[in-house]
Residue, then its C-alpha position, 0 to 999 in steps of 0.5 A: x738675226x742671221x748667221x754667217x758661218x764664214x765670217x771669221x775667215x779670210x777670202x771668199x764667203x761660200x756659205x752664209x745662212x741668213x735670217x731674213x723674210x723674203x719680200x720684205x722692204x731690204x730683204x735683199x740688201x740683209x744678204x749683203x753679197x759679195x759679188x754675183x749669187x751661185x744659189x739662192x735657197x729659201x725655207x720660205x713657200x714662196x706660194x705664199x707672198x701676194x703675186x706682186x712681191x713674189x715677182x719682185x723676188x723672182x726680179x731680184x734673184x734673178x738680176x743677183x744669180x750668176 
């Protein structure tokens, strides 16, 4: 479960803190963006994802980030 602090407020969402294993099959679709990503911070070691997934994170925040 993940929590978005700007969800009761109108217009543009600046802040969203979202709970969700990066590398999982739709990690990046629970983000739900609105639009092209400013940041993208993770509590996650990303040392720890196989090679392959870790790419596969680094494409999409990559294609994600202004």
């Amino acid at each position: 479960m993940g929590l978005d602090a700007t969800r009761s407020r109108p217009g543009p969402r600046p802040v969203r803190y979202i709970e969700v294993l990066i590398g999982s099959p739709g990690w990046f679709a629970a983000l739900d963006p609105d639009g092209p990503l400013d940041a993208a911070v993770s509590t996650t070691a990303l040392h720890c994802p196989e090679p392959d997934t870790l790419r596969e994170i680094h494409r999409d925040l990559a294609a994600a980030l202004r």
